[in-house]
C-alpha positions as CSV (number, residue, x, y, z in Angstrom):
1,X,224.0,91.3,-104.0
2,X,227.9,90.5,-104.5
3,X,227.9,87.0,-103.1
4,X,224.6,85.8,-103.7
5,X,222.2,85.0,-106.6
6,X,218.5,84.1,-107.0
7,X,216.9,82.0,-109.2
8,X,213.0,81.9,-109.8
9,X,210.7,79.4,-110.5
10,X,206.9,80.6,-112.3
11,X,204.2,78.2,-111.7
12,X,201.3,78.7,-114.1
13,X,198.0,77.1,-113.4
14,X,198.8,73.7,-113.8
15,X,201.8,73.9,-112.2
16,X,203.7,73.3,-115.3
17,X,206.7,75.6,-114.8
18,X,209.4,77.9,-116.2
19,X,212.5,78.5,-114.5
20,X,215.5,81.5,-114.7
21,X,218.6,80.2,-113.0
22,X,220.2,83.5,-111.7
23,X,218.5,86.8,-112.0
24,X,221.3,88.5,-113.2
25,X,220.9,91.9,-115.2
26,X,223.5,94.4,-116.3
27,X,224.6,97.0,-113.5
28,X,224.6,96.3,-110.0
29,X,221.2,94.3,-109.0
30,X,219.5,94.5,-105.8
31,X,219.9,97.3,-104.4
32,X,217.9,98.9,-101.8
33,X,215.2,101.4,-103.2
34,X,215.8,100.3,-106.4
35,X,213.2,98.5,-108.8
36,X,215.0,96.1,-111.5
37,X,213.7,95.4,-114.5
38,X,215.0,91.5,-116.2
39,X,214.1,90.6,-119.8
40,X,214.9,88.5,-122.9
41,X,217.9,86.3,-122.6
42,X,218.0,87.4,-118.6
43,X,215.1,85.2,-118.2
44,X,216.5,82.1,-119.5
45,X,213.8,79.3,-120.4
46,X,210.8,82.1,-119.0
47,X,211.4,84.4,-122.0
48,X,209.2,82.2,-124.6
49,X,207.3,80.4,-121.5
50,X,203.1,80.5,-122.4
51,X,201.1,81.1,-119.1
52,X,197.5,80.2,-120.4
53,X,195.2,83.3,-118.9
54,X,198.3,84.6,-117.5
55,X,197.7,83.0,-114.7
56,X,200.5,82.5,-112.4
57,X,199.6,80.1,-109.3
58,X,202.9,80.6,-107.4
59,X,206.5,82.0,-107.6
60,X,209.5,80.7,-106.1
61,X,212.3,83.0,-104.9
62,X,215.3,80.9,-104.2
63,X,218.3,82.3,-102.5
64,X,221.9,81.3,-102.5
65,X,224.9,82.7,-100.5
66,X,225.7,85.1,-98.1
67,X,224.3,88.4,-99.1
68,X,220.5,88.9,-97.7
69,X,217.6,90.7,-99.7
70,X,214.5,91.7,-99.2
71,X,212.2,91.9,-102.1
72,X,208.7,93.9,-101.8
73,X,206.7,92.1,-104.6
74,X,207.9,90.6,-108.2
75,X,206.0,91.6,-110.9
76,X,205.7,89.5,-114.2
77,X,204.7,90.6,-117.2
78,X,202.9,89.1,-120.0
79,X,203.5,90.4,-123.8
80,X,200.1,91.0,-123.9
81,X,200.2,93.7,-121.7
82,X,199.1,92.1,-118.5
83,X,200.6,91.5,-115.6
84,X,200.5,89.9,-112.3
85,X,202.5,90.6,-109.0
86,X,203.4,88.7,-105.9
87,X,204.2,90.2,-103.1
88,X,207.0,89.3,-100.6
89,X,208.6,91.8,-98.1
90,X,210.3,89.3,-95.7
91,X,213.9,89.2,-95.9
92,X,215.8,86.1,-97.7
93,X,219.3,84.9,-96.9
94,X,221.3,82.0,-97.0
95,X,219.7,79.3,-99.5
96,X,216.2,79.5,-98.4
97,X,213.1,79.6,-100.8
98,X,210.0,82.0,-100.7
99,X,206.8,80.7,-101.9
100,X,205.0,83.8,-103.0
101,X,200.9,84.0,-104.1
102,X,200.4,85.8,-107.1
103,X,197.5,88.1,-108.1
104,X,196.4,89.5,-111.3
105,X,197.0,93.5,-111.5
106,X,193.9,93.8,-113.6
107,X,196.2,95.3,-116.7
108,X,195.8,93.6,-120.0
109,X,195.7,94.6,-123.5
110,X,192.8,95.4,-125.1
């Protein structure tokens, strides 16, 4: 996306929240077929953010500008080894938000 950014907002379950102002990784980001992979610094006040049980209640996808995207699922992961993901697959645009459920992938470290 040239002339747009996103910015995401994680929700544990208190809906105390984390929040990375622009998804913005090295290379060109966003591009159909491709899977992208943020981290460290890239997720701004999310890189140190503790999500008791892992437990992410919601996501927030926000969009800003004029180049659309349409996002299958976001996966987070935990440094424990598990994970969840939220699935999306509606297109986003403009500067509206996506609420996405998320759901445990079952993967943790043992």
């Amino acid at each position: 996306m040239t002339f747009a950014s996103v910015s995401v907002t994680i929700y544990d379950k208190e809906f105390s929240s984390c929040h990375i102002s622009e998804l913005d990784g090295a290379g060109n980001d966003f591009e159909a077929g491709d899977t992208n992979v943020f981290e460290g610094s890239e997720l701004d006040e999310c890189e140190r953010y503790y999500v008791a049980d892992n437990v992410v209640s919601m996501l927030r996808l926000q969009h800003s500008g004029l180049d659309g995207w349409k996002p299958e699922y976001v996966r987070v992961r935990f440094d424990d080894g598990g994970s969840v993901t939220c699935p999306d697959g509606e297109f986003i645009d403009g500067d509206e938000i996506h609420d996405l459920s998320c759901a445990s992938d079952g993967r943790s470290a043992s």
